[in-house]
RODOVO-225405 format. One record per residue (C-alpha): x negated, y negated, z; residue number from 1; residue in one letter. Coordinates in Angstrom, 3 decimals. Example, Ala and Ser with C-alpha at 12.3 -4.5 7.8 and 13.67 -1.06 7.14 Angstrom:
! RODOVO-225405
((-12.300; 4.500; 7.800); 1; a)
((-13.670; 1.060; 7.140); 2; s)
***
This chain:
! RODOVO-225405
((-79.908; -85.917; 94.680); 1; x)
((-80.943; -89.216; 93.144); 2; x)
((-84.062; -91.034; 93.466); 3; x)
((-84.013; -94.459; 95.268); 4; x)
((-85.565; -97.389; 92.897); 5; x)
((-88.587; -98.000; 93.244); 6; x)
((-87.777; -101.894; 93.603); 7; x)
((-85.281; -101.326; 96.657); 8; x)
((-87.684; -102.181; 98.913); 9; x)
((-91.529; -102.327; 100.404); 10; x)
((-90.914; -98.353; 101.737); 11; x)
((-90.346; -97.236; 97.980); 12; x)
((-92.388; -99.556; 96.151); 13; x)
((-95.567; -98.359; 98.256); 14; x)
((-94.532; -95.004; 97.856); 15; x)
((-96.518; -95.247; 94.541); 16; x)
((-100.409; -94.900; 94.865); 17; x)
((-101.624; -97.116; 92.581); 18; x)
((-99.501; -99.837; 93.932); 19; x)
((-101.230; -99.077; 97.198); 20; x)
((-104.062; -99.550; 95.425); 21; x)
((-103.711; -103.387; 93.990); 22; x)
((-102.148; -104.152; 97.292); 23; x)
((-105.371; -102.956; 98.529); 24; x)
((-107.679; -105.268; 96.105); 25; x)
((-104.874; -108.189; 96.611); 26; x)
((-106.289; -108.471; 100.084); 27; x)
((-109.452; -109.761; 98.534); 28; x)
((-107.760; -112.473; 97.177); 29; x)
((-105.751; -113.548; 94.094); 30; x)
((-106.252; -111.530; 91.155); 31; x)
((-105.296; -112.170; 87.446); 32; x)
((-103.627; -108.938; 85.949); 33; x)
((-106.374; -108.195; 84.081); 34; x)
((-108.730; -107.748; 86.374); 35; x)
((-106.513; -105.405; 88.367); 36; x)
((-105.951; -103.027; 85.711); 37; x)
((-109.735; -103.347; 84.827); 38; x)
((-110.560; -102.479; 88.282); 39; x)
((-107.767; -99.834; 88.533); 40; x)
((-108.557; -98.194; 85.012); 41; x)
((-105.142; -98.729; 83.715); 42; x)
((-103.628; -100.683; 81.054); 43; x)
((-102.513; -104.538; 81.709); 44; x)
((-98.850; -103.472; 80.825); 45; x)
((-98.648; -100.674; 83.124); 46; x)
((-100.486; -103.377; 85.894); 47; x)
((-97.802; -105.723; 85.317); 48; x)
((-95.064; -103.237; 85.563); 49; x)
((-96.281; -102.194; 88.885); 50; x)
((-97.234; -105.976; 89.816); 51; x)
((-93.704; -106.687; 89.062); 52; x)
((-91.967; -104.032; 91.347); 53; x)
((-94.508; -104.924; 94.319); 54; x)
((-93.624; -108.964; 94.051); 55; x)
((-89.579; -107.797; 93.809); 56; x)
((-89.474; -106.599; 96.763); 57; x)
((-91.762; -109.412; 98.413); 58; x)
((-95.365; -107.566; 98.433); 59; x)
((-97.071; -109.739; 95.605); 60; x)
((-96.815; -113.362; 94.950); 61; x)
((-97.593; -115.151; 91.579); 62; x)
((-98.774; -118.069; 90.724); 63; x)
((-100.459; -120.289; 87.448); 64; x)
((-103.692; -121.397; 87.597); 65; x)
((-104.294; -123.266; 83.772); 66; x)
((-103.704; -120.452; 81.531); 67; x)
((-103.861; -117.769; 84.158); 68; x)
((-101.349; -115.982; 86.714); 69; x)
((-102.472; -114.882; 89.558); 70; x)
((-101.363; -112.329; 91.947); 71; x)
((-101.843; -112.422; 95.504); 72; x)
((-100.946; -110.327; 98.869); 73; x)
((-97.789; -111.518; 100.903); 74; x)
((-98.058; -109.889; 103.924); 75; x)
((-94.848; -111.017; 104.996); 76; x)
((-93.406; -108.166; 103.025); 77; x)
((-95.291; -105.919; 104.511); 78; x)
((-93.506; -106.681; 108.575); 79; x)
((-90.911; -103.926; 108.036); 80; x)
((-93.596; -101.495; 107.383); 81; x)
((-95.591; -102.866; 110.373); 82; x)
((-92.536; -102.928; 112.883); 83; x)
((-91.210; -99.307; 111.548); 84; x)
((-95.272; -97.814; 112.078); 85; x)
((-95.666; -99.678; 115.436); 86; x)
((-92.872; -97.315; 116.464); 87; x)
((-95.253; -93.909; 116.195); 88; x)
((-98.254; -96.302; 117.774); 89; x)
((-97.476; -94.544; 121.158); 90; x)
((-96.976; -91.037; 120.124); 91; x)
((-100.712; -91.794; 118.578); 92; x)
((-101.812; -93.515; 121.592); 93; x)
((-100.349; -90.484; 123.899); 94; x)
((-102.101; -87.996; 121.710); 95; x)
((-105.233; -89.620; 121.591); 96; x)
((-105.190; -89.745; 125.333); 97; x)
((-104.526; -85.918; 125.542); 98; x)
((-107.193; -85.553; 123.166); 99; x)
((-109.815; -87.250; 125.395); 100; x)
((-108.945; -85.845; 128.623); 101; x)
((-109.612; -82.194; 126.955); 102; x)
((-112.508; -83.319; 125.666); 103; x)
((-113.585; -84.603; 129.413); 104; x)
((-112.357; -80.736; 130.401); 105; x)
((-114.498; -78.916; 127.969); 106; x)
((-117.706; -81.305; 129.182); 107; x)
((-117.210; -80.504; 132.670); 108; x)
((-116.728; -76.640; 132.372); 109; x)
((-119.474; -76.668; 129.840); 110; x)
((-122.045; -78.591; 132.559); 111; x)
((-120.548; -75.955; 135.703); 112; x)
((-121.128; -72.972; 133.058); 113; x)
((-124.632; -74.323; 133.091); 114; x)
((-125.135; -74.835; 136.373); 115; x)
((-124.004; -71.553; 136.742); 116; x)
((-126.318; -69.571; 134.390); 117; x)
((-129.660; -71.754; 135.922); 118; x)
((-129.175; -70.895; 139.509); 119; x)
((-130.436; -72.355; 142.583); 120; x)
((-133.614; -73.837; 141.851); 121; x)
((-134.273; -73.347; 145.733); 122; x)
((-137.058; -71.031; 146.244); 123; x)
((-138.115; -70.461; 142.545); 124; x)
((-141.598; -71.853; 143.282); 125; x)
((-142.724; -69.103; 145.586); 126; x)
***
């Protein structure tokens, strides 16, 4: 079976980790190439080959400052990835919920198994 592109859209362009990666250090602020691949210990070609794919399918915008591009997050690209995770936000939220009320479970039978093993402290003293 064939691979989707990588620039079809924000699914498949994120689907590579170092493009995760300069999304991540975009959210600091604009960027000029350089400094990404510095950062990311790559080459400035293989930065701008990933910067490219990432601002094709609407994750990066460019612009010139003097001499300089510079990249910078657009979240806007990133809503389809937001609405399509919001989806599993309630499975999470359900499961988290399960989670705490058997963690409330194993407290209480932990404090009656203690209860238990002390006693009645009636009528130690004597």
């Amino acid at each position: 079976m064939a691979r989707a592109a990588t620039t079809s859209d924000a699914f498949n362009a994120i689907a590579e980790p170092q493009r995760r990666e300069i999304l991540v250090l975009l959210r600091g602020g604009e960027r000029p190439v350089t400094h990404l691949a510095r950062d990311l210990g790559m080459t400035q070609p293989q930065a701008s080959k990933h910067l490219r794919v990432l601002r094709e399918v609407g994750l990066v915008r460019v612009r010139g400052a003097g001499k300089q591009r510079l990249y910078g997050l657009d979240a806007r690209g990133l809503r389809p990835l937001h609405e399509w995770l919001g989806g599993f936000e309630r499975f999470w939220s359900e499961s988290f919920d399960r989670l705490d009320e058997y963690v409330q479970e194993l407290q209480q039978a932990s404090q009656e198994q203690q209860a238990t093993q002390e006693g009645p402290h009636d009528g130690d003293d004597q």
